[in-house]
Biopython code that builds the backbone (N, CA, C, O; Angstrom):
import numpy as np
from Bio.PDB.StructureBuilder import StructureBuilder

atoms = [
    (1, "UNK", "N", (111.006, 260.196, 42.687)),
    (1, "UNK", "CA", (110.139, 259.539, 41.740)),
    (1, "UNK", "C", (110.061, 260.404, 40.490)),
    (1, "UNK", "O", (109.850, 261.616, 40.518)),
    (2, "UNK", "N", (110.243, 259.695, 39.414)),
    (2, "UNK", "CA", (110.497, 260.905, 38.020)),
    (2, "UNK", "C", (109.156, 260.912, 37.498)),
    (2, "UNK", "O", (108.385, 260.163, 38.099)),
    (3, "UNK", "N", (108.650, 261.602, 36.477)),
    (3, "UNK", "CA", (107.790, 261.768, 35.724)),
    (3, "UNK", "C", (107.255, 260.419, 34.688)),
    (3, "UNK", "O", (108.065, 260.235, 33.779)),
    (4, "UNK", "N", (106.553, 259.853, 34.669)),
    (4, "UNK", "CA", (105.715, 259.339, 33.844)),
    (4, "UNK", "C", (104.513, 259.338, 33.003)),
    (4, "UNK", "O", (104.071, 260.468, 32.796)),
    (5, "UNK", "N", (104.026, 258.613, 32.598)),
    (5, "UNK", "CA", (102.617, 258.240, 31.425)),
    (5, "UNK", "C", (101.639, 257.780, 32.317)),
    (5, "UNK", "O", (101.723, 256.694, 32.891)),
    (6, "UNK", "N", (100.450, 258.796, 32.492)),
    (6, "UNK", "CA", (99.558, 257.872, 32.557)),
    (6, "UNK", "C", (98.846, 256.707, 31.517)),
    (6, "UNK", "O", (99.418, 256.468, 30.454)),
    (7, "UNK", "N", (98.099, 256.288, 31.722)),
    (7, "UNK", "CA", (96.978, 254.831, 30.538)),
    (7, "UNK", "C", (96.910, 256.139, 29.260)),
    (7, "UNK", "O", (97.176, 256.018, 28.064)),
    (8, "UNK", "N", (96.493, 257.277, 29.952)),
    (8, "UNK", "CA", (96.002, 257.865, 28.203)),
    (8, "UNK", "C", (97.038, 258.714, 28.332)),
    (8, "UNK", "O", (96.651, 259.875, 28.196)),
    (9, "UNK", "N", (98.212, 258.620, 28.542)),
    (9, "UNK", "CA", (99.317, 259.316, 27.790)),
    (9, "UNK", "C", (99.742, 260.898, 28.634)),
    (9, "UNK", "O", (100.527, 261.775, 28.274)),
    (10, "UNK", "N", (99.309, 260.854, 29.246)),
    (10, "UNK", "CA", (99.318, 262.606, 29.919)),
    (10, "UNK", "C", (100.367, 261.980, 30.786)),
    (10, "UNK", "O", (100.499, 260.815, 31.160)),
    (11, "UNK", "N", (101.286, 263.373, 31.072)),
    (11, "UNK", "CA", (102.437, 263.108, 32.024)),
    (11, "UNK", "C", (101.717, 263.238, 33.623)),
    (11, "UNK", "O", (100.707, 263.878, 33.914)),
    (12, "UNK", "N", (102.403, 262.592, 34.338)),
    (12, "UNK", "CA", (101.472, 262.408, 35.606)),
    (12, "UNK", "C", (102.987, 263.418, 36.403)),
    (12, "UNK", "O", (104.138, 263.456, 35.967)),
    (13, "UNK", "N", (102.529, 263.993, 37.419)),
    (13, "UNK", "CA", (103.483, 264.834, 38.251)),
    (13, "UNK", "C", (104.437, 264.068, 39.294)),
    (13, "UNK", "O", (104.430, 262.877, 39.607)),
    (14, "UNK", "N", (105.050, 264.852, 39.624)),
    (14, "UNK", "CA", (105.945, 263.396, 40.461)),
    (14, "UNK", "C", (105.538, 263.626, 41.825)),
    (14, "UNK", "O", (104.841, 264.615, 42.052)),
    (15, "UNK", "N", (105.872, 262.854, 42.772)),
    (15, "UNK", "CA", (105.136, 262.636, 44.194)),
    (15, "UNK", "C", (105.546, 264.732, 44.747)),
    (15, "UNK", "O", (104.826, 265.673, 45.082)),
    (16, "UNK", "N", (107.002, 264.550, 44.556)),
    (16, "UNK", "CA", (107.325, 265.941, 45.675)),
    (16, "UNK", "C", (106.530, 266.684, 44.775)),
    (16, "UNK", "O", (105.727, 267.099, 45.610)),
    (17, "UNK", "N", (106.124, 267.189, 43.662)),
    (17, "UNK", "CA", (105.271, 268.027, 43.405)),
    (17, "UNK", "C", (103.973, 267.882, 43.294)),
    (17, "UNK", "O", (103.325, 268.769, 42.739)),
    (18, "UNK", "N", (103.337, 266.714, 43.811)),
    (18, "UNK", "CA", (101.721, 266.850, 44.061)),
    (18, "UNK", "C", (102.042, 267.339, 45.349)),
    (18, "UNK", "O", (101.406, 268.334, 45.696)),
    (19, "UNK", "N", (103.042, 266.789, 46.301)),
    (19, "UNK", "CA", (102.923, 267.499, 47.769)),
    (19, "UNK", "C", (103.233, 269.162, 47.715)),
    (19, "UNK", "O", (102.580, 269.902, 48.451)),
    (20, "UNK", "N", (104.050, 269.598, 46.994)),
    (20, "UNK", "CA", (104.274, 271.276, 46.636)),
    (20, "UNK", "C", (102.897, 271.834, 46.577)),
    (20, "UNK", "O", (102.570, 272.933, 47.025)),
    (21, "UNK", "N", (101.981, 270.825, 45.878)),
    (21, "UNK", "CA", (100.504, 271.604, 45.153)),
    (21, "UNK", "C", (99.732, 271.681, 46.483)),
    (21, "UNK", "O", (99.208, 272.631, 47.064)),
    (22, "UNK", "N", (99.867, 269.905, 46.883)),
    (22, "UNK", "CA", (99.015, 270.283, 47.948)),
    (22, "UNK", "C", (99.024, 270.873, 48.960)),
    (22, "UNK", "O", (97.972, 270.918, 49.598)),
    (23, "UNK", "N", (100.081, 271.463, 49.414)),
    (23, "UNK", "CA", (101.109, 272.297, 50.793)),
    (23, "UNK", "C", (100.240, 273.492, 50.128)),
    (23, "UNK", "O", (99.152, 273.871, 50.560)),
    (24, "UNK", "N", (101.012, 274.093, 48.837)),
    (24, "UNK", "CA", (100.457, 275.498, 48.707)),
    (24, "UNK", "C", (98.602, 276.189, 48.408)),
    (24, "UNK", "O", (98.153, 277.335, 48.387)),
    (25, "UNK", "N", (98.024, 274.950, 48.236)),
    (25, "UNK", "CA", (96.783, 274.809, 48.329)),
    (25, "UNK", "C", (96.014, 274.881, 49.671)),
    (25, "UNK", "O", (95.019, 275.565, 49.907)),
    (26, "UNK", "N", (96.736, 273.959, 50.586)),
    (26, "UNK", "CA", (96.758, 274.191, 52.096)),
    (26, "UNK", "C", (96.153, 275.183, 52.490)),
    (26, "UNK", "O", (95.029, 275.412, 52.935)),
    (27, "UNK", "N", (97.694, 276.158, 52.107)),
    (27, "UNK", "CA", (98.400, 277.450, 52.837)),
    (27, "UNK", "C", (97.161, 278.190, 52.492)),
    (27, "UNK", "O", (96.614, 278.811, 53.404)),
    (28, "UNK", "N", (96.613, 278.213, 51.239)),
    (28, "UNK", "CA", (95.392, 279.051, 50.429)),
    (28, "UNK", "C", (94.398, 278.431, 51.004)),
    (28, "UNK", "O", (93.390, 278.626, 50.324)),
    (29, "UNK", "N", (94.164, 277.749, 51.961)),
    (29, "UNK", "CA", (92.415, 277.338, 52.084)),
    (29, "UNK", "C", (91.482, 276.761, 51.412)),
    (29, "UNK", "O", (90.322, 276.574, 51.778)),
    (30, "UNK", "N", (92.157, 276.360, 50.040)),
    (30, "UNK", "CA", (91.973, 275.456, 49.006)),
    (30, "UNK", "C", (92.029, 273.931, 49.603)),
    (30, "UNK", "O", (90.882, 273.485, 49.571)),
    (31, "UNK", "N", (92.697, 273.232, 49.989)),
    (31, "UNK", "CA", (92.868, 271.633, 50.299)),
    (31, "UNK", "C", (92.932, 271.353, 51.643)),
    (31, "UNK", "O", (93.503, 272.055, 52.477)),
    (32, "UNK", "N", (92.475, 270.555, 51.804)),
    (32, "UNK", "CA", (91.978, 270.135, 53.939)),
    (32, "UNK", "C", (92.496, 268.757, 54.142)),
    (32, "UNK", "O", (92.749, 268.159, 55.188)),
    (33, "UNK", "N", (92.638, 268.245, 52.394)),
    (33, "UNK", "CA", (93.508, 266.942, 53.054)),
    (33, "UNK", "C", (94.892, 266.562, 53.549)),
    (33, "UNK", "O", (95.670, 267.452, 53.892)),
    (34, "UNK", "N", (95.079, 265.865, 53.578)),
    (34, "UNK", "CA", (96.977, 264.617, 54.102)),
    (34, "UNK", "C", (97.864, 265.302, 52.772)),
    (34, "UNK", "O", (97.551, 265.293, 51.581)),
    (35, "UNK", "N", (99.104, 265.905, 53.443)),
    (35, "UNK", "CA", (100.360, 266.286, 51.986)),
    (35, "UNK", "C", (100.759, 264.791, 52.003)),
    (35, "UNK", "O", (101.736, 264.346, 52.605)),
    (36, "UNK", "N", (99.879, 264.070, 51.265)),
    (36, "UNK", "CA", (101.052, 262.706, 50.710)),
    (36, "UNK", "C", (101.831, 262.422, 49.814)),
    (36, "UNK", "O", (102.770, 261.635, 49.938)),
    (37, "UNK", "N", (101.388, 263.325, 48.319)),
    (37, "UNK", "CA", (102.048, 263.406, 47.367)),
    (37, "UNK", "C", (101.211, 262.495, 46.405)),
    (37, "UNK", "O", (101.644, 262.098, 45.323)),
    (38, "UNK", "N", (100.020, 262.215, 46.885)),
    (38, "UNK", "CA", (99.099, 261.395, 45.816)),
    (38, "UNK", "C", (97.565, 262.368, 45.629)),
    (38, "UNK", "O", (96.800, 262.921, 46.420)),
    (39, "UNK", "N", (97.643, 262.185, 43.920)),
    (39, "UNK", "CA", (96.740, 263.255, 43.406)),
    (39, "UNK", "C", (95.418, 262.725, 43.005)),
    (39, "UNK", "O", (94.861, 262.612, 41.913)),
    (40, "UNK", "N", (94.956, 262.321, 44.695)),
    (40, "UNK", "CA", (93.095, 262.356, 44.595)),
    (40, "UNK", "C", (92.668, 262.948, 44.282)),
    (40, "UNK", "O", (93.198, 263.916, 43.737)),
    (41, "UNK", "N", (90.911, 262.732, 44.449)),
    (41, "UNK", "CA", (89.735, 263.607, 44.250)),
    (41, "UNK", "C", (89.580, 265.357, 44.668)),
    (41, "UNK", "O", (89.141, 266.395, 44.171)),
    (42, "UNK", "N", (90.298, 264.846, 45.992)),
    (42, "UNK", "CA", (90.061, 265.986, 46.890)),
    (42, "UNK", "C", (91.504, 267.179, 46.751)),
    (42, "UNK", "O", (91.547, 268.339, 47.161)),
    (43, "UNK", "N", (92.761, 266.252, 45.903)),
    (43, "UNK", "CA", (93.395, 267.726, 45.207)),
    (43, "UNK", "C", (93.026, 268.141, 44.140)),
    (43, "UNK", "O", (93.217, 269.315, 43.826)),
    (44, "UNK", "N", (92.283, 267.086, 43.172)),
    (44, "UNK", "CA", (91.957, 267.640, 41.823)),
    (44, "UNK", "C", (90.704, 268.888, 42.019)),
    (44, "UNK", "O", (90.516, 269.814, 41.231)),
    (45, "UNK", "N", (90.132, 268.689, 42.957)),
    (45, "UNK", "CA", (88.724, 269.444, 43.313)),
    (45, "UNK", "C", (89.520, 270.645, 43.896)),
    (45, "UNK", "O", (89.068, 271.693, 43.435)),
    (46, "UNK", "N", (90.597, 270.853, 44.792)),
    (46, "UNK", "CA", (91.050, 272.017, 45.125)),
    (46, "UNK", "C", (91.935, 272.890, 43.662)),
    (46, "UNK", "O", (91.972, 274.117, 43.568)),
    (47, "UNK", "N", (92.381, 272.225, 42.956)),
    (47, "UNK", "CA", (93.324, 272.406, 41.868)),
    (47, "UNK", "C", (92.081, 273.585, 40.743)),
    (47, "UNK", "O", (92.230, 274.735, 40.329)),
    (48, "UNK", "N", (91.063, 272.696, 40.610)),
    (48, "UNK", "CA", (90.161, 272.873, 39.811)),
    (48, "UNK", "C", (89.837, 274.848, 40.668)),
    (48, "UNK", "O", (90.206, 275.940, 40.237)),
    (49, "UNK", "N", (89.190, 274.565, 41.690)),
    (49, "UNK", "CA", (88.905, 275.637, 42.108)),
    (49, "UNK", "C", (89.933, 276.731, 42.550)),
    (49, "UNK", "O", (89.330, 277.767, 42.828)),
    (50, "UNK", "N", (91.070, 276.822, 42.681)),
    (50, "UNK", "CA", (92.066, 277.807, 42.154)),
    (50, "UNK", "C", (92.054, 278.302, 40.966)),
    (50, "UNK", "O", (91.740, 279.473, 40.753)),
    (51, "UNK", "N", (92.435, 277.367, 39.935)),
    (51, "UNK", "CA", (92.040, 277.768, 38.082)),
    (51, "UNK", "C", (90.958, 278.550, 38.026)),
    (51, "UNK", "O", (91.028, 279.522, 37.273)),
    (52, "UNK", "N", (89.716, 278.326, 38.792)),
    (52, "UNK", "CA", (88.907, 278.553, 38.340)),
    (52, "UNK", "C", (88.576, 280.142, 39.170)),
    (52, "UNK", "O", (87.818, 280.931, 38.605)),
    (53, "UNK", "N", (89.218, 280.520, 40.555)),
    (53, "UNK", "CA", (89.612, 281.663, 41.016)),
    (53, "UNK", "C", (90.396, 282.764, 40.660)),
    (53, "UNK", "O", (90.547, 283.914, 41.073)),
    (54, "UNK", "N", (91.052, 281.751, 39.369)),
    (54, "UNK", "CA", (92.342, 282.936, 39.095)),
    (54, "UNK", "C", (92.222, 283.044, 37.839)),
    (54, "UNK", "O", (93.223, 283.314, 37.175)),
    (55, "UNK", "N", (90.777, 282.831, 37.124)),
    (55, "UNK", "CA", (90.266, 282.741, 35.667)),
    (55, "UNK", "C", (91.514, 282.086, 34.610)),
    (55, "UNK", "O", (91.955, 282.547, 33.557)),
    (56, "UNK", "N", (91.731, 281.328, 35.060)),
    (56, "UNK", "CA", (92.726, 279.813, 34.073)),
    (56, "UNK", "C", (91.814, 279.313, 33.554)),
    (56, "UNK", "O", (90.620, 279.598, 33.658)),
    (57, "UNK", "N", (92.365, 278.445, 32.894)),
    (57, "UNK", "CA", (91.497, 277.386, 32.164)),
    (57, "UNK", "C", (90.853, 276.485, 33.003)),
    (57, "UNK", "O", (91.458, 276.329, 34.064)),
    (58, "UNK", "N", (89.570, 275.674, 32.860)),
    (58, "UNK", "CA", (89.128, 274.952, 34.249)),
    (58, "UNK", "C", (89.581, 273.722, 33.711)),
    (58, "UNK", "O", (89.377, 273.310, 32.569)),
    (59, "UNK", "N", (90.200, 273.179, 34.604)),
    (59, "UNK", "CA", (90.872, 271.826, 34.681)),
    (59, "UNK", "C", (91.404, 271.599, 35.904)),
    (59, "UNK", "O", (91.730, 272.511, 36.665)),
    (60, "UNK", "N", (91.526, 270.343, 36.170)),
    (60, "UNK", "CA", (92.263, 269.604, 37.078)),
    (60, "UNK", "C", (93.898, 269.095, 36.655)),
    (60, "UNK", "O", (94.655, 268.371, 37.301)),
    (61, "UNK", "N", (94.052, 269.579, 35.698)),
    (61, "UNK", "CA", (95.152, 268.847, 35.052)),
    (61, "UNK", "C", (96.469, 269.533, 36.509)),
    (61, "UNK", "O", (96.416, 270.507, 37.261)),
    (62, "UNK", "N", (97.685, 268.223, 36.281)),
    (62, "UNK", "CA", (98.954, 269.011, 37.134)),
    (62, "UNK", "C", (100.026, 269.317, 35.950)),
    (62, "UNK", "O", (101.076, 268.696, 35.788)),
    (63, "UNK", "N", (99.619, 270.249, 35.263)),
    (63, "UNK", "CA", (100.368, 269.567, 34.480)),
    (63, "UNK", "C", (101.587, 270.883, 34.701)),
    (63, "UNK", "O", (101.361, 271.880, 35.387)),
    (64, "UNK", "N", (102.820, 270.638, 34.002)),
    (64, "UNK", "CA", (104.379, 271.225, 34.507)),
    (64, "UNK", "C", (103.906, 273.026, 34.623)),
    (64, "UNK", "O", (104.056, 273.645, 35.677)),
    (65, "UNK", "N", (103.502, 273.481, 33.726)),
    (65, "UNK", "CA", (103.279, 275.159, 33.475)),
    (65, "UNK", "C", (102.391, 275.361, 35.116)),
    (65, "UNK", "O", (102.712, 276.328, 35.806)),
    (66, "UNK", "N", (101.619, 274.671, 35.477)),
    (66, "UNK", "CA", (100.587, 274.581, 36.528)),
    (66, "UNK", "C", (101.463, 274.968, 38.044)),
    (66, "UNK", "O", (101.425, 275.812, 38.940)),
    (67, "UNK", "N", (102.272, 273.709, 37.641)),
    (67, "UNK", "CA", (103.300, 273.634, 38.861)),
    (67, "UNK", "C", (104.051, 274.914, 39.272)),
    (67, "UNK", "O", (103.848, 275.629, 40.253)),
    (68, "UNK", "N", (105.023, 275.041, 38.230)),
    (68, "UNK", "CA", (105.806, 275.856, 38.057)),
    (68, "UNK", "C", (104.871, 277.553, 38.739)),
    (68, "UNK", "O", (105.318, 278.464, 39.436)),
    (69, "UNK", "N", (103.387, 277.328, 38.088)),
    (69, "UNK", "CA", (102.851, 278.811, 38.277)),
    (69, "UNK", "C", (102.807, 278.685, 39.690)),
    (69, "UNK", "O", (103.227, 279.517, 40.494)),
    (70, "UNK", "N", (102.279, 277.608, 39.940)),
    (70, "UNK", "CA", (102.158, 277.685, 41.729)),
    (70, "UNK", "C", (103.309, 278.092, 42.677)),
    (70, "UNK", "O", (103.164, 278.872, 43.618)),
    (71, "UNK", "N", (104.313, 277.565, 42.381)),
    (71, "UNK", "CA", (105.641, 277.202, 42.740)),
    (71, "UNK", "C", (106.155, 278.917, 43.050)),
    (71, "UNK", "O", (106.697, 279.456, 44.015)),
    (72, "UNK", "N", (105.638, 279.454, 41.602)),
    (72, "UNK", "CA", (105.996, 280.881, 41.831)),
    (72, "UNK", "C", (105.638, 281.950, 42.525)),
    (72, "UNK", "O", (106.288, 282.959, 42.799)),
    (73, "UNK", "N", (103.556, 281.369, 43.027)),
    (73, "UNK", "CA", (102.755, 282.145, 42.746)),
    (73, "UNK", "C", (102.556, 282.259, 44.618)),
    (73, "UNK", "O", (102.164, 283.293, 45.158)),
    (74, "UNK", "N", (102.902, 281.033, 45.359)),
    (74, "UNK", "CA", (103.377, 280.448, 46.412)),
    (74, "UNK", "C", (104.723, 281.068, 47.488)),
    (74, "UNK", "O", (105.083, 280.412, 48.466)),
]
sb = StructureBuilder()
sb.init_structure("model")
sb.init_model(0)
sb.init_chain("A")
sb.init_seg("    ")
for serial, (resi, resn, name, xyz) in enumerate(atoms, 1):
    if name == "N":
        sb.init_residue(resn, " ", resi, " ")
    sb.init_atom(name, np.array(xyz, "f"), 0.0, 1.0, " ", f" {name:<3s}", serial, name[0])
structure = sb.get_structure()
């Protein structure tokens, strides 16, 4: 599944990398839900509280730099 637009224009992540986020969120004790590859409440709320552990910017955003940090950081 490739990258798209959400309604207000922000690139939305593609399925295998909401599941990357949510696997490595997992692994961290951060996320308790299903790796489906769909970016609910309950990854944006784990997403948020990493950023906000690792003094980032506070957001929920997935956005590519995010990924990539995880990807690495993982």
């Amino acid at each position: 599944m490739g990258q798209g637009l959400s309604s207000k224009g922000a690139s939305l992540a593609s399925t295998s990398d909401v599941m990357m986020v949510q696997e490595s969120l997992k692994v961290l004790g951060l996320y308790s839900g299903q790796i489906d590859g769909y970016a609910g409440s309950e990854t944006y709320r784990a997403v948020r509280q990493y950023k906000k552990q690792r003094h980032m910017a506070p957001s929920n955003a997935l956005t590519q730099d995010f990924i990539d940090h995880l990807r690495d950081a993982t």
